[in-house]
C-alpha positions in Angstrom: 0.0 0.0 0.0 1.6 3.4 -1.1 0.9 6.5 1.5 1.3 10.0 -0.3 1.8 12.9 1.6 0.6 16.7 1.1 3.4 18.0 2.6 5.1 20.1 0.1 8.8 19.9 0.6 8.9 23.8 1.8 6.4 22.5 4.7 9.2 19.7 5.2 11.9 21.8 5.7 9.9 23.7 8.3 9.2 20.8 9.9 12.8 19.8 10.2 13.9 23.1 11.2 11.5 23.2 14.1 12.7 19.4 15.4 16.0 21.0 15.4 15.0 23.9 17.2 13.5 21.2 19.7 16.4 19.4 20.3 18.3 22.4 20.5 15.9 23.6 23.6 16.3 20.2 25.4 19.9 20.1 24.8 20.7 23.4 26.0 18.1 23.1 28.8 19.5 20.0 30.3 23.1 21.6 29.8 22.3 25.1 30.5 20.0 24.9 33.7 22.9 22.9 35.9 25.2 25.7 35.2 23.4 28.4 35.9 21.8 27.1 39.3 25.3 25.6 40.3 26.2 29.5 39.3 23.8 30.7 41.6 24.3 28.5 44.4 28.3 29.4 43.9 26.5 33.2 44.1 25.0 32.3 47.4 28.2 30.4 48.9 30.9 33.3 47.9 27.9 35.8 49.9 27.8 33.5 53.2 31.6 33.3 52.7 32.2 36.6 52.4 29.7 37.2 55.2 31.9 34.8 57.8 35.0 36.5 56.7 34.0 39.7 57.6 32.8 38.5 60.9 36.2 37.1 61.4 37.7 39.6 60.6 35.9 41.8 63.2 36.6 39.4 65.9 40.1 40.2 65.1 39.2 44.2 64.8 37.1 43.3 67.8 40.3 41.7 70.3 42.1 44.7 70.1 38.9 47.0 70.6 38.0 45.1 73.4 41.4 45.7 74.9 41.6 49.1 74.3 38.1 49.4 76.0 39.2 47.4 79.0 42.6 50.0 79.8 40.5 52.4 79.3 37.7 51.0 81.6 40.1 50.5 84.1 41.3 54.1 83.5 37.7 56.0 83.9 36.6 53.7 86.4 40.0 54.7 88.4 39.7 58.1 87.7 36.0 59.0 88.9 36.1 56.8 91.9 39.2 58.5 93.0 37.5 61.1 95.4 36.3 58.3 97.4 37.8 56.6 100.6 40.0 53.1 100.2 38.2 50.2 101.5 38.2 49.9 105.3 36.4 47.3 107.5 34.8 48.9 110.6 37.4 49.3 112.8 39.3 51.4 110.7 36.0 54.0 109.8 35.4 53.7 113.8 39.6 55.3 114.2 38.6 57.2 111.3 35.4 59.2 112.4 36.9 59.3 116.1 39.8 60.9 115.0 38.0 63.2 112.8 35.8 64.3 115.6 38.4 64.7 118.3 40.1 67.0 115.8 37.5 69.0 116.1 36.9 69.7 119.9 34.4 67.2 119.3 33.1 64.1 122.0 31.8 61.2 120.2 28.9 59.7 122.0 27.6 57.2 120.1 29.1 55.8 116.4 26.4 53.7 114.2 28.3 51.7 111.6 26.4 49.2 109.1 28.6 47.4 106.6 27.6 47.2 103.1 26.6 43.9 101.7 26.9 44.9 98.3 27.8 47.7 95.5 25.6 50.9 96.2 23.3 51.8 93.5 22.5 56.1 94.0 20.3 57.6 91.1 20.7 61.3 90.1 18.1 63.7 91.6 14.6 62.6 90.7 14.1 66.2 88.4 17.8 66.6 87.2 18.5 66.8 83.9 20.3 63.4 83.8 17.1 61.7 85.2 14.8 63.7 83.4 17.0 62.3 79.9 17.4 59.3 81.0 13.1 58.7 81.6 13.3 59.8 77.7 15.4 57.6 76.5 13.5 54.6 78.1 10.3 55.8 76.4 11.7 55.9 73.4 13.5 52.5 73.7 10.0 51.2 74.0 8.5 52.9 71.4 11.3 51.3 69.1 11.3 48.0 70.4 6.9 48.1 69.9 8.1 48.9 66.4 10.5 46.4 65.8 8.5 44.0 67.0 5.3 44.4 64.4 8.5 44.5 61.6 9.1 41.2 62.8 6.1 39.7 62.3 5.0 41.2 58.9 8.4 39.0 58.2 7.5 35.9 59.4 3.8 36.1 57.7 5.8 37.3 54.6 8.0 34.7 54.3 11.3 36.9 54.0 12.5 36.1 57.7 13.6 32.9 57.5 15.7 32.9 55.2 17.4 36.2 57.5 17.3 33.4 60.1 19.4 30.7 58.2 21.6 33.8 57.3 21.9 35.4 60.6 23.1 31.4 62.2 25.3 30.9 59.7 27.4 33.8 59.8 26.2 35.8 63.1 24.4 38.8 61.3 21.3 40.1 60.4 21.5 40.1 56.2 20.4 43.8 56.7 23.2 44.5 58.5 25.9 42.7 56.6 28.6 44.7 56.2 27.7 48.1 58.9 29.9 46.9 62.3 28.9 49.5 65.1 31.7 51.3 66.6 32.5 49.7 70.0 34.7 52.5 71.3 31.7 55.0 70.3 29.2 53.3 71.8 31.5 53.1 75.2 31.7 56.8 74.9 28.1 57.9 74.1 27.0 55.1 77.5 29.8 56.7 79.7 28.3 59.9 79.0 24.5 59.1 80.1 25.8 56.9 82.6 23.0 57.4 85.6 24.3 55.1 88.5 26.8 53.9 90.5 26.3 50.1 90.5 28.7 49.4 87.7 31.6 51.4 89.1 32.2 49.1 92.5 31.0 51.4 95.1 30.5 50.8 98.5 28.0 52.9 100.7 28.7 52.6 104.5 26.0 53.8 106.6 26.9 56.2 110.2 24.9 57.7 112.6 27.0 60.1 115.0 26.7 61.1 118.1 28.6 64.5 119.0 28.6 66.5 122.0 30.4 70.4 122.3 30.1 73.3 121.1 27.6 74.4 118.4 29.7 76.6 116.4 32.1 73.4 116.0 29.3 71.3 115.3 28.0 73.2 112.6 31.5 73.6 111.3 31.4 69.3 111.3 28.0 69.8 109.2 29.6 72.2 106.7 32.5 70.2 106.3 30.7 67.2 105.2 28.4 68.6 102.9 31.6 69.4 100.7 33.1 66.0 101.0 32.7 64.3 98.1 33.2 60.9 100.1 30.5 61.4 102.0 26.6 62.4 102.0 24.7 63.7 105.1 21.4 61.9 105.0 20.3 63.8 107.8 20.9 65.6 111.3 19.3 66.4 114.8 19.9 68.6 117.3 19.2 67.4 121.2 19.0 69.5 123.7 20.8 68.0 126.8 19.0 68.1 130.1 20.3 70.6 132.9 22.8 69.2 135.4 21.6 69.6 138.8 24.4 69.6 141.4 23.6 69.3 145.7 25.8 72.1 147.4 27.2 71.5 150.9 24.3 73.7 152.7 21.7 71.1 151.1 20.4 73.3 148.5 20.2 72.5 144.5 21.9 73.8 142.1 20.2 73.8 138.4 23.4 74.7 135.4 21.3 74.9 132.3 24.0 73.6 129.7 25.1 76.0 126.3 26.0 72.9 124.6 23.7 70.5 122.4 24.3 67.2 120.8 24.3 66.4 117.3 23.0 63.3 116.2 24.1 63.6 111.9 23.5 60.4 109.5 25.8 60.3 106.3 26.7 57.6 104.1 30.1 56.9 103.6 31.4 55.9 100.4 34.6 53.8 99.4 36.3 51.5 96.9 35.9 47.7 96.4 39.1 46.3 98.5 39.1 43.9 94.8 39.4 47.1 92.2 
């Protein structure tokens, strides 16, 4: 049985022409397509490399930053506790504040000491600037963190944060950040200068009462001098009137001596270095 065709021989070399095309297509697809994915996963690999090498090479920017900061800790932490007493246990503030009394013209009465158990932690005045910035910055640390946090979610319904996550494990940065390193000595510097307490600096606060008995003028004087002693902080004072002194003469009758003197019972915190700084 014969078949005859209508295909005219132009239609036949169209038809050949387009099964060439064909196989071109499958043979550059199945050649092509492995490159180019194997290119971008190469693409992908050099970025996570390049990502740890930076952070390397900050951990190595980082060692001597860190040891810059640390002399220079130990430098401002040297410096602004230097007005304050060496560490002394309680005998030593008892020869201390009887000395400094007796010096005076002073009696001491009575001497209070309570021993710290740990670093002191004053706060600036409640309406000082420093306090008044420092309730500013904490609102607007909330604010931020509020906003960070509805960022965060749009990116986990979105898709987009976990593949920040793998990034971020793998190489120890946010893929938004990759490649801005803060400035450590900078950000030392900006928190030293809205530092607002003592806790971090190894203070300790020693608590007195006093007892002092003379006269009022040097009494006052002992008031005056403590208020201008950066060591120290008057928490408060009293004045007692002491009774009068009755004395029996030889004839039997009383004698009433109202006394010109008054007692001074002042409070003050006393402050001094770790024994360990």
């Amino acid at each position: 049985m014969n078949f005859s065709s209508s295909l005219t021989a132009r239609d036949k070399k169209l038809l050949n022409m387009l099964v060439y095309i064909v196989i071109i297509f499958i043979f550059g697809w199945c050649l092509i397509r492995p490159l180019y994915k194997k290119t971008v996963e190469d693409q992908e690999r050099i970025r996570i490399e390049s990502a740890l090498k930076a952070k390397n090479e900050a951990k190595v920017i980082g060692l001597s930053t860190a040891e810059t900061l640390s002399d220079r800790f130990a430098e401002d932490l040297a410096d602004s506790t230097s007005i304050y007493y060496d560490y002394m246990d309680s005998s030593e503030i008892d020869k201390l504040v009887t000395s400094y009394v007796l010096k005076r013209g002073l009696l001491a009465r009575d001497l209070t000491i309570s021993m710290p158990d740990g670093y002191v932690d004053e706060k600036p005045y409640v309406y000082s600037d420093l306090r008044v910035s420092e309730s500013e910055t904490v609102e607007t640390i909330a604010v931020t963190e509020s906003t960070e946090t509805a960022v965060e979610e749009e990116k986990v319904k979105s898709g987009s944060y976990y593949k920040e996550a793998v990034l971020s494990f793998l190489t120890g940065y946010e893929s938004s950040d990759m490649g801005i390193i803060s400035n450590p000595v900078e950000e030392y510097s900006a928190g030293l200068r809205d530092v607002s307490s003592t806790e971090s600096s190894g203070l300790l606060c020693v608590a007195l009462t006093l007892v002092v008995e003379g006269d009022i003028e040097a009494e006052q004087a002992i008031i005056d001098d403590l208020a201008h002693n950066p060591s120290v902080r008057i928490t408060g004072f009293t004045w007692i009137t002491m009774d009068p002194v009755t004395f029996i003469l030889e004839d039997g009758s009383i004698l009433v001596v109202e006394s010109d003197q008054r007692q001074l019972q002042i409070s003050v915190n006393l402050y001094m270095k770790d024994k360990t700084e």
